[in-house]
C-alpha positions as a printed Julia matrix, in Angstrom:
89×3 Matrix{Float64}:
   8.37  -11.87    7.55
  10.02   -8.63    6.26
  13.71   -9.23    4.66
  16.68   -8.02    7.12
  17.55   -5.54    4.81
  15.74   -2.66    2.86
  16.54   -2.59   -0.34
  15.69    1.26   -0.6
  12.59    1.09   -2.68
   8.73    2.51   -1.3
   5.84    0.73   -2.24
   2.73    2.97   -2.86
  -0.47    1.28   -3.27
  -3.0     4.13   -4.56
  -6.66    3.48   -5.04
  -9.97    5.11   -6.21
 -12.8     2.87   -5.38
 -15.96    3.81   -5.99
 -18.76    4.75   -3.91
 -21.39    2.31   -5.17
 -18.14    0.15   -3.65
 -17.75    1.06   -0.64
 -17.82   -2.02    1.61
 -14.81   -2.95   -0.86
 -13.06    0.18   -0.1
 -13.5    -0.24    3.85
 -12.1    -3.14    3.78
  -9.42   -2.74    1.32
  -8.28    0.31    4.06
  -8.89   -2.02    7.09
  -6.3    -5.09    5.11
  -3.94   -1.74    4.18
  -3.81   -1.16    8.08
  -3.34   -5.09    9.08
  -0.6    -5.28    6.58
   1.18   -2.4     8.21
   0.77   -0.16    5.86
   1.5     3.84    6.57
  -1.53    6.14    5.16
   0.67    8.85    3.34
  -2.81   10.61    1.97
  -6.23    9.89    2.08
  -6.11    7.12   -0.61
  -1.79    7.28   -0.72
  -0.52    4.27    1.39
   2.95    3.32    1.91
   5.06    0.17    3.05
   9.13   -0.49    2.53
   8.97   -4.1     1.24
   7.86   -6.23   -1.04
   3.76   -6.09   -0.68
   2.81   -7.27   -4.68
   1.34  -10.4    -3.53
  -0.51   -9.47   -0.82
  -2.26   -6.32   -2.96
  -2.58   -8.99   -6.17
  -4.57  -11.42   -3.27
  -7.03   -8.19   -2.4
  -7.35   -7.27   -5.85
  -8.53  -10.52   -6.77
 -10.61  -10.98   -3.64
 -12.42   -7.27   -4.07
 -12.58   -8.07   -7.88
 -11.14   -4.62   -8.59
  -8.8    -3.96  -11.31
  -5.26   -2.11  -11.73
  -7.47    1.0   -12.87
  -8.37    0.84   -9.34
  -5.67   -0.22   -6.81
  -2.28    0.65   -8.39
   0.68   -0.68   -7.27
   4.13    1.85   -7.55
   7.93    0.8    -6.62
   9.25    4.66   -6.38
  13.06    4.47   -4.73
  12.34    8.49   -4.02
   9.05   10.07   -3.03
  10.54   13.12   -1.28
  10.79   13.76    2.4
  10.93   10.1     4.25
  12.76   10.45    7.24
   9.05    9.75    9.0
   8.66    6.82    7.12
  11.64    5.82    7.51
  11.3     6.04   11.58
   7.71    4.31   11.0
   9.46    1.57    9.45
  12.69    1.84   11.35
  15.04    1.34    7.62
């Protein structure tokens, strides 16, 4: 469950997975989509809380490394107002 309030921070989860993994990289995308996650750019997803876990749990399970999901906490990544609404913060 997602805390009451926002604390004002994004969470960007980019990845570059390669294509000799690519059943790793569906489903990484698929678990990005279950999770609620908002696809910003093609391998740019967003979500307003607190998500480490949850990416650390795929990470492990896909046996990928930081060099290929990376987690950012940005409190300002331009224009939100649409992510904002998507997320109604």
């Amino acid at each position: 469950t997602p805390p009451k309030k926002w604390d004002k921070k994004w969470r960007l989860v980019i990845f570059d997975i390669s294509q000799l993994k690519k059943f790793y990289r569906e489903f990484f995308r698929g678990k990005l989509k279950e999770l609620g996650f908002y696809q910003l750019q093609k391998s740019v997803w967003v979500h307003s809380f607190n998500c480490k876990d949850e990416i650390q749990l795929l990470r492990d399970f896909c046996g990928l490394g930081e060099k290929e999901i990376r987690l950012i906490i940005s409190e300002n990544i331009g224009d939100d107002k649409e992510l904002r609404d998507y997320f109604k913060v």
